[in-house]
C-alpha positions in Angstrom: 36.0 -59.3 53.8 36.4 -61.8 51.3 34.1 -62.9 48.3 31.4 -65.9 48.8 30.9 -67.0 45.8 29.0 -70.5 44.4 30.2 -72.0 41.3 28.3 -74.8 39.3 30.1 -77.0 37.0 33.2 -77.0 39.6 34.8 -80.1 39.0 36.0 -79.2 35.4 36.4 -77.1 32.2 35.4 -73.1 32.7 33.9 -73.9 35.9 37.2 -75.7 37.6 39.3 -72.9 36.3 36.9 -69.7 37.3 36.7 -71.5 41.2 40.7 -71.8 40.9 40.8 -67.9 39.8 38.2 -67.2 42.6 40.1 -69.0 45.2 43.5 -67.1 44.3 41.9 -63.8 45.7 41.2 -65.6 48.6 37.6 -66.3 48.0 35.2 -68.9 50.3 34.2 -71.0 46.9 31.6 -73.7 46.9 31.8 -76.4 44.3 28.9 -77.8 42.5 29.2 -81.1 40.3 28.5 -84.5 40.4 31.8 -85.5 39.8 33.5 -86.2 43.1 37.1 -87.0 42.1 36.7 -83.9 40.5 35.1 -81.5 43.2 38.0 -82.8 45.7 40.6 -81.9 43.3 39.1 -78.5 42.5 38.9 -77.8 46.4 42.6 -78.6 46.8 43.4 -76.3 44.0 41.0 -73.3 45.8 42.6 -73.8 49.0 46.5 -74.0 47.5 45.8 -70.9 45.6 45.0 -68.7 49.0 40.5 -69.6 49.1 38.5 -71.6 51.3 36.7 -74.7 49.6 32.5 -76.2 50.4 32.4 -79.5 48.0 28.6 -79.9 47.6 28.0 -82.9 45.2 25.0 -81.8 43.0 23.0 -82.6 40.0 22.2 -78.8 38.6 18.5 -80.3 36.7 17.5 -81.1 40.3 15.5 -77.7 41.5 15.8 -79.3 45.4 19.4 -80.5 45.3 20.6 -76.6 44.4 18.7 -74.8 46.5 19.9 -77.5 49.0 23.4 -76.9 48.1 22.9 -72.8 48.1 21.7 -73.5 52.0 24.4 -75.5 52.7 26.8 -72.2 50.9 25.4 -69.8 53.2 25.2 -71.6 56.0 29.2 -71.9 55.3 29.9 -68.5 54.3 27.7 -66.4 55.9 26.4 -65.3 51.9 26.5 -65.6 48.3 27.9 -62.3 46.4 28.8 -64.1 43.1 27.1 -66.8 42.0 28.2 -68.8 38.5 26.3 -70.8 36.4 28.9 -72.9 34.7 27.3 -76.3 34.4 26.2 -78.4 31.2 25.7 -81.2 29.4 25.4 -82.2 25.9 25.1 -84.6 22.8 27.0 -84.7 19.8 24.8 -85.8 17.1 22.3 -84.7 14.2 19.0 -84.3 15.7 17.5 -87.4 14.4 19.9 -89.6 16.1 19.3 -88.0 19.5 16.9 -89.7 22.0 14.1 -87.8 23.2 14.9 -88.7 26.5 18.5 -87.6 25.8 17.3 -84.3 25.1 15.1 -84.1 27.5 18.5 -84.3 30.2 20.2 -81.8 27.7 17.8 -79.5 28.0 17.2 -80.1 32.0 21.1 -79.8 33.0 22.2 -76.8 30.8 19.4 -74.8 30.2 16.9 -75.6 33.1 20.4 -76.0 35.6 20.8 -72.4 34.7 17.2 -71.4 35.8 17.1 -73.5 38.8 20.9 -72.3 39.7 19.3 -68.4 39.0 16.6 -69.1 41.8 18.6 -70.5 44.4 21.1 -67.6 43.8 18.0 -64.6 44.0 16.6 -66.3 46.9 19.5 -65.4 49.1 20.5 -61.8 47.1 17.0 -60.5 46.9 17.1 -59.9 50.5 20.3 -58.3 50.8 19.5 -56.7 47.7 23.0 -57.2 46.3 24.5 -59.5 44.2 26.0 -61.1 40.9 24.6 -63.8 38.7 26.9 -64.8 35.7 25.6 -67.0 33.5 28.1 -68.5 31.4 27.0 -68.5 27.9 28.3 -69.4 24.3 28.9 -67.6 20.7 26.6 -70.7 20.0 23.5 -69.3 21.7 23.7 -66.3 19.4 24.6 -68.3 16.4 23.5 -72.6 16.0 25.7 -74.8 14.1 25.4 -78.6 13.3 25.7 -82.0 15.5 24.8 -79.4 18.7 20.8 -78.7 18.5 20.0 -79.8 21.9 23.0 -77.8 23.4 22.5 -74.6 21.1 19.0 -74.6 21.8 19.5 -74.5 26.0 22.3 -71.7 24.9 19.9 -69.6 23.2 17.6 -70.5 25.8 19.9 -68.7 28.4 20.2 -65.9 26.8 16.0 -65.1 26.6 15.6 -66.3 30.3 18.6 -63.8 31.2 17.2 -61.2 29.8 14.0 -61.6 30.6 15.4 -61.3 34.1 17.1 -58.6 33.8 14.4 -56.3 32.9 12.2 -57.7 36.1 15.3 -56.6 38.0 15.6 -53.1 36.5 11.7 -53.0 37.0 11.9 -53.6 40.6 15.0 -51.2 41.1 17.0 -54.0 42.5 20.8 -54.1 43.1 21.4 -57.6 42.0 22.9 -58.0 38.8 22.9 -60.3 36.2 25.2 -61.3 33.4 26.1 -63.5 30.5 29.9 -64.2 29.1 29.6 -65.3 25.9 32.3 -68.0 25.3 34.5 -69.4 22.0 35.1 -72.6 21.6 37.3 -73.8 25.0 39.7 -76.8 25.6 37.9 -78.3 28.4 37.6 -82.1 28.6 33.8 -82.2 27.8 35.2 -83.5 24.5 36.1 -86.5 25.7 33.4 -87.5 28.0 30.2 -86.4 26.2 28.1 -88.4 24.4 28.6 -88.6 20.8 26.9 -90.7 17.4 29.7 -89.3 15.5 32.1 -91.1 13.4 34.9 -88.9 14.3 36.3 -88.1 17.7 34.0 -84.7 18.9 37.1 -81.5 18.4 36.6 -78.2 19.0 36.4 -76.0 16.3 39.4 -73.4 15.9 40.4 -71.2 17.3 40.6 -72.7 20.8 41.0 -70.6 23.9 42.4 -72.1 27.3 39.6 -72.6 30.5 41.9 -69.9 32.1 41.2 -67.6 29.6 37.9 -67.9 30.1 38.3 -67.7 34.0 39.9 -64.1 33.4 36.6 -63.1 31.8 34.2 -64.3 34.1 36.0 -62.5 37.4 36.1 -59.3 35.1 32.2 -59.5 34.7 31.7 -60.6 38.3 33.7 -56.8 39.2 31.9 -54.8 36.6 28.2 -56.6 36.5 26.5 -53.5 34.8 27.2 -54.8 31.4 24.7 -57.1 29.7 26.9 -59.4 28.2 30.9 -60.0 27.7 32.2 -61.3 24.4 35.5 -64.0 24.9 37.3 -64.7 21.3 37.9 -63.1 18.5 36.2 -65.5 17.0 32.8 -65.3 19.3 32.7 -61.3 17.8 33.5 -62.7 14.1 30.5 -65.5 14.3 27.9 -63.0 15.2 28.7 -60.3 12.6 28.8 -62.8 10.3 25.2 -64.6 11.4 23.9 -60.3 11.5 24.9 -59.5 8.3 25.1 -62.2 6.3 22.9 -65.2 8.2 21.7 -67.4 4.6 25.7 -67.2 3.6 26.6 -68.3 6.8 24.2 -71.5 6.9 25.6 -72.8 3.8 28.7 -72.7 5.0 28.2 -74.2 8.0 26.4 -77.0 6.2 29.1 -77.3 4.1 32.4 -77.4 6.9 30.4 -77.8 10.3 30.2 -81.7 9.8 34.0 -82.3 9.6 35.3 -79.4 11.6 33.4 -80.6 14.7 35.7 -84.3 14.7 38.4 -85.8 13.9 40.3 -89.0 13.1 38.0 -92.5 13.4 36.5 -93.4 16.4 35.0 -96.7 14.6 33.6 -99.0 17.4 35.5 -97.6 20.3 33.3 -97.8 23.3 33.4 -94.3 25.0 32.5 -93.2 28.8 30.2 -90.6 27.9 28.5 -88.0 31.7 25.2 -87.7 30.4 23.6 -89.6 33.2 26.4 -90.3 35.5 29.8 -88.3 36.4 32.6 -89.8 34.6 35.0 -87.4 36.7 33.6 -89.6 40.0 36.6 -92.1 40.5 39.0 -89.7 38.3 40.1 -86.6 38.5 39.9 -84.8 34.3 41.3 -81.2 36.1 40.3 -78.5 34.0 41.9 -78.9 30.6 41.2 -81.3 27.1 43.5 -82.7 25.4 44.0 -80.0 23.0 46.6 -77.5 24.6 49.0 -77.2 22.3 46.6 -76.0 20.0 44.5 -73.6 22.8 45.7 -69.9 23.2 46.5 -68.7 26.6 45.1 -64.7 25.3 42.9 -63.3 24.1 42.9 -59.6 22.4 38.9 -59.4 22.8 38.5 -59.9 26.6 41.0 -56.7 26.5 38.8 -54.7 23.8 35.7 -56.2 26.1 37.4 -54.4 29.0 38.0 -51.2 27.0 34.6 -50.9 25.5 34.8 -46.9 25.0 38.3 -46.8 23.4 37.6 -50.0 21.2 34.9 -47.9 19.4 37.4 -45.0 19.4 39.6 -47.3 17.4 37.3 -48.6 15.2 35.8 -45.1 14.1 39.2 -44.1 13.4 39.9 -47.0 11.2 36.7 -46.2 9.4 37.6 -43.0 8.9 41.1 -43.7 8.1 40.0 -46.4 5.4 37.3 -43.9 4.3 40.2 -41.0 3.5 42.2 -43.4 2.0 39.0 -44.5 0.0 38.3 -40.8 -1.2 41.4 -40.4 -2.2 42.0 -43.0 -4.2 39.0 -42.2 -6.5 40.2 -38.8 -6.6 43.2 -40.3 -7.9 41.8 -42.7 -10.6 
């Protein structure tokens, strides 16, 4: 029997690629966006690639449009056994050039999208008592950096809701499962549509990691859901033992580099499209990559060590030990 499984944030980026991968196992996928260019494109892709395809055109900060489009999913497929939050918006600007209203629809589409995308999902798992929720999450809702407040702040947001969750779940003994993959920075083409008060063009911030790559991770969690979390990117592992151990050090440099590393070039009085309040990807179809591939890797040696968790550690207390020997030795030498 194959997979029903509802993905938000369909039409592009990690979401466009993880309903792709879903529909290559021959999954029944139904696509949440506003974008409708986008959606149709992302349903030929599911269908070419061996799934079946439900467009539902939604706006994820509307409570009533998903649990509208959830209906509409099972009333399609029968069920919903994997349901991914992918979804967001954001604004690319210090905090006192962002509009309170501005924040306001930050916060409501990638933090509240998440909650309301949540509910819909438990409202048809509960009863079966079976289930996956993955939540798509970011190294930046461990760890905030410049010109992002409003989309760090729904991150971090995620990750207390989730777990807050979760615990209700282990309280109740149910089988439904929830789970967060905690993304690096991704060449999807939210950098050329969001909203920005930069002088720069809005850039990633290397190293960048293909949407597929983070496709592979999310239909890993989906199969082992027990986990809490999943880290993607070497450099999602780096940035939190950095903000653990050394969190002061690791504000001044961000201070220092965050500004710059976030854009390039000058976008002086270009007039940019910008999906904060309506889909951009509507008329035109974005697919699921940015514009920076030749600089995006296609791997990635953490999702392996994220799959390997026991033998990872095995690893690393041998290179402890080995670098402790070596250590000992040395001073024996001296």
């Amino acid at each position: 029997m194959s997979q029903s499984v509802v993905v938000t944030g369909a039409s592009a980026g990690i979401g466009r690629a993880v309903a792709r991968a879903f529909g290559a196992r021959g999954a029944d996928v139904a696509l949440l966006a506003r974008g409708r260019a986008g959606l149709d494109a992302a349903a030929r892709e599911v269908e070419e690639a061996g799934g079946r395809a439900l467009v539902v055109p939604t706006d994820v900060s509307d409570h009533h449009a998903v649990e509208a489009a959830a209906e509409e999913a099972v009333h399609a497929f029968g069920r919903i056994d994997v349901w991914v939050n992918a979804g967001f918006a954001s604004v690319f600007a210090p905090f006192t050039q962002i509009k309170a209203e501005e924040y306001e629809r930050v916060t409501q589409v990638t933090y509240l999208g998440f909650v309301n995308g949540t509910r819909a999902a438990l409202t048809h798992m509960t009863p079966r008592d079976a289930g996956t929720i993955i939540q798509v999450g970011s190294a930046l809702g461990e760890r905030s950096i410049p010109l992002q407040s409003a989309y760090c702040g729904a991150k971090h947001a995620i990750n207390g809701f989730t777990s807050s969750l979760r615990t209700e779940l282990m309280h109740q003994g149910s089988n439904v499962r929830v789970t967060v993959v905690q993304m690096p920075a991704v060449n999807t083409p939210q950098f050329s549509w969001v909203l920005s008060r930069m002088k720069g063009r809005p850039q990633p911030v290397p190293p960048i990691y293909q949407p597929e790559v983070a496709a592979e991770a999310v239909l890993y969690a989906a199969d082992h859901p027990g986990r809490k979390q999943f880290y993607v990117g070497s450099s999602t592992v780096a940035t939190l033992v950095a903000n653990k151990f050394a969190p002061g050090l690791l504000d001044r440099y961000l201070a220092r580099t965050g500004f710059d590393s976030q854009q390039s070039g000058d976008a002086g009085h270009e007039e940019r499209e910008h999906n904060l309040w309506h889909p951009v990807d509507d008329e035109t179809d974005h697919g699921a990559h940015g514009t920076f591939d030749d600089e995006s890797h296609r791997r990635d040696p953490q999702l392996w060590a994220s799959r390997h968790p026991a033998l990872t550690a095995l690893l690393a207390a041998g290179a402890v030990t080995g670098a402790t020997a070596l250590g000992l030795r040395a001073a024996k030498g001296r």
